[in-house]
KEKE-3310 file (N, C-alpha, C; in steps of 0.2 Angstrom, whole numbers, plus 5000, padded with zeros to 4 digits):
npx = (5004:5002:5010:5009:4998:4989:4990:4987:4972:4968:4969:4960:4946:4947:4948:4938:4926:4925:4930:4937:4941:4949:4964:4975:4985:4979:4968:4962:4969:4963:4952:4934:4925:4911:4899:4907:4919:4925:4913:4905:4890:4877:4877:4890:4900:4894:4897:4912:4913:4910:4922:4932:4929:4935:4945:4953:4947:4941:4927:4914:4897:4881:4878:4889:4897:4901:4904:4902:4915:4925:4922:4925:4938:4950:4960:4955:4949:4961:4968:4955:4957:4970:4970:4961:4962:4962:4967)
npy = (4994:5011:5022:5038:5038:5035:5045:5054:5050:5050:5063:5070:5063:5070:5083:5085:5080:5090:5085:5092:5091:5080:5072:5066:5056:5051:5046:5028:5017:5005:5004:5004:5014:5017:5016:5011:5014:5028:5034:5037:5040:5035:5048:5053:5042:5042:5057:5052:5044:5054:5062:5053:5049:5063:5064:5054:5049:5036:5028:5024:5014:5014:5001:4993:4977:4972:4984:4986:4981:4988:5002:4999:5004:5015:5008:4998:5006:5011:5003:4998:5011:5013:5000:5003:5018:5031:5044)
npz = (5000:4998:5004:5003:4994:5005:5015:5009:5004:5016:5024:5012:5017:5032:5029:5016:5023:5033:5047:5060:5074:5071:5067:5056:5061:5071:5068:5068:5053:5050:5055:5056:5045:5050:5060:5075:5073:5064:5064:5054:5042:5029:5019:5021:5017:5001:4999:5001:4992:4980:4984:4979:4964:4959:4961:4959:4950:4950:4952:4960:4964:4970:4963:4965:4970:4984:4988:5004:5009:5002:5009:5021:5030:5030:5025:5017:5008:5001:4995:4986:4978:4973:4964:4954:4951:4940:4936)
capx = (5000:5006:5009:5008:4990:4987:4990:4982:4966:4965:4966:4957:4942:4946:4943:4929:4920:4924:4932:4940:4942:4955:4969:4978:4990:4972:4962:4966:4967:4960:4946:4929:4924:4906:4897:4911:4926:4925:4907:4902:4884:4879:4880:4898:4901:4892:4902:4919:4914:4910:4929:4937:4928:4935:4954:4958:4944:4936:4918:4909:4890:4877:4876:4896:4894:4909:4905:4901:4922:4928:4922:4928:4940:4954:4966:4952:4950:4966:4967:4952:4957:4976:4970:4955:4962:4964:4971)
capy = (5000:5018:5029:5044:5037:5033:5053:5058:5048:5052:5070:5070:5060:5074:5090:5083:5079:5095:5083:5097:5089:5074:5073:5062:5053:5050:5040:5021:5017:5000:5002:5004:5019:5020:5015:5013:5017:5037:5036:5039:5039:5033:5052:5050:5037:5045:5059:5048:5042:5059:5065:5048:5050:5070:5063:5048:5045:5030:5026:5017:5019:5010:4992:4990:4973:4974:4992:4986:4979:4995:5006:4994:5005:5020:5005:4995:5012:5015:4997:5000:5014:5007:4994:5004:5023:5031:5048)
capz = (5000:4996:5010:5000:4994:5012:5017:5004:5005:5026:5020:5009:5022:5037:5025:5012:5028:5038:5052:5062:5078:5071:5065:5053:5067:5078:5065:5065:5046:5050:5062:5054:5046:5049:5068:5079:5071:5063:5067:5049:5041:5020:5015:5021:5009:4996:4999:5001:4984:4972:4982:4975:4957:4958:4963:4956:4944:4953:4951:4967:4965:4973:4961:4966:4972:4987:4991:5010:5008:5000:5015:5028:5034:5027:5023:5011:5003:4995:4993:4981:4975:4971:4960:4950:4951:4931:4938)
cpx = (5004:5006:5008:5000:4985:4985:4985:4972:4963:4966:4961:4946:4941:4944:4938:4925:4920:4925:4937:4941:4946:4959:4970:4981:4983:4968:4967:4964:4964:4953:4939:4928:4917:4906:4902:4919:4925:4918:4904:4894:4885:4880:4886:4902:4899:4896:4911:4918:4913:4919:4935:4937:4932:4943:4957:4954:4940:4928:4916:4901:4885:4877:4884:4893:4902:4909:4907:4912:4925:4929:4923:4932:4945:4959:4962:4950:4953:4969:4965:4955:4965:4976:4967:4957:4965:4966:4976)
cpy = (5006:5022:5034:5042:5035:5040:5056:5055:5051:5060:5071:5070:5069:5082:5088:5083:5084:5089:5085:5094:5082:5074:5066:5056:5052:5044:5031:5019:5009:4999:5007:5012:5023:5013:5017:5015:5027:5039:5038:5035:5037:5041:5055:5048:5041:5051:5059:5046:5047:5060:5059:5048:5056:5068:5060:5042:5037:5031:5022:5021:5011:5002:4989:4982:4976:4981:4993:4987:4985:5001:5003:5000:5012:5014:5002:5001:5011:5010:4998:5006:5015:5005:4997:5013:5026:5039:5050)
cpz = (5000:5001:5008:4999:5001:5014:5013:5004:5014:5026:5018:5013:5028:5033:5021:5019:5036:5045:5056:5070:5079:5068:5062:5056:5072:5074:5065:5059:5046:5053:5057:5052:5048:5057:5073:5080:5068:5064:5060:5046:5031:5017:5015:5016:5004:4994:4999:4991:4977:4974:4978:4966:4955:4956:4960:4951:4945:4954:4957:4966:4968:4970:4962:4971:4978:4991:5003:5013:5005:5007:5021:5031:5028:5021:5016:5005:4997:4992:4985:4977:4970:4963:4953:4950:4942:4930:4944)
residu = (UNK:UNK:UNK:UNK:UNK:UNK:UNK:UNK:UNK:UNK:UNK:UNK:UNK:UNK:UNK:UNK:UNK:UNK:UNK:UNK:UNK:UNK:UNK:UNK:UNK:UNK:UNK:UNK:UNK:UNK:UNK:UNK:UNK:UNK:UNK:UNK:UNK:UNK:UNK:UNK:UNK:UNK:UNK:UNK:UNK:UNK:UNK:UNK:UNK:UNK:UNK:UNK:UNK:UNK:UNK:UNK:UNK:UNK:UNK:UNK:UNK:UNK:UNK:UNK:UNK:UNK:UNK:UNK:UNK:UNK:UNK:UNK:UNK:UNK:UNK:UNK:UNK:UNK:UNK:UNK:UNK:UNK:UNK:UNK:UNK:UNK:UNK)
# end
């Protein structure tokens, strides 16, 4: 996995979602990103998924089979966006 794509996506996350109370060094990149991990909701997601189309050209829309496995955590992210990114 890319450390630089790693920064850049956890950026990414804490300014797209106006998350002014953590810092990059505070999020664990493994730990869920939605209930108990960052606490995020689905227009989160939706929102995590237009700044991926914007950034690195990645498509995630609702008939993604896998989507639930995508948003797993920061690390499945950049994972996905790694493998399927066309900017």
């Amino acid at each position: 996995m890319s450390d630089v794509l790693l920064g850049e996506i956890t950026a990414l996350i804490i300014e797209g979602l106006q998350l002014e109370d953590i810092t990059a060094n505070e999020i664990d990149i493994n730990a869920p990103l939605f209930g108990e991990g960052l606490g995020l909701d689905s227009i989160d997601a939706l929102e995590i998924a237009v700044m991926l189309d914007r950034n690195y050209g990645v498509k995630i829309t609702s008939e993604n089979v896998g989507n639930r496995e995508i948003f797993a955590s920061i690390t499945s992210l950049v994972e996905f966006v790694s493998k399927n990114r066309i900017k």
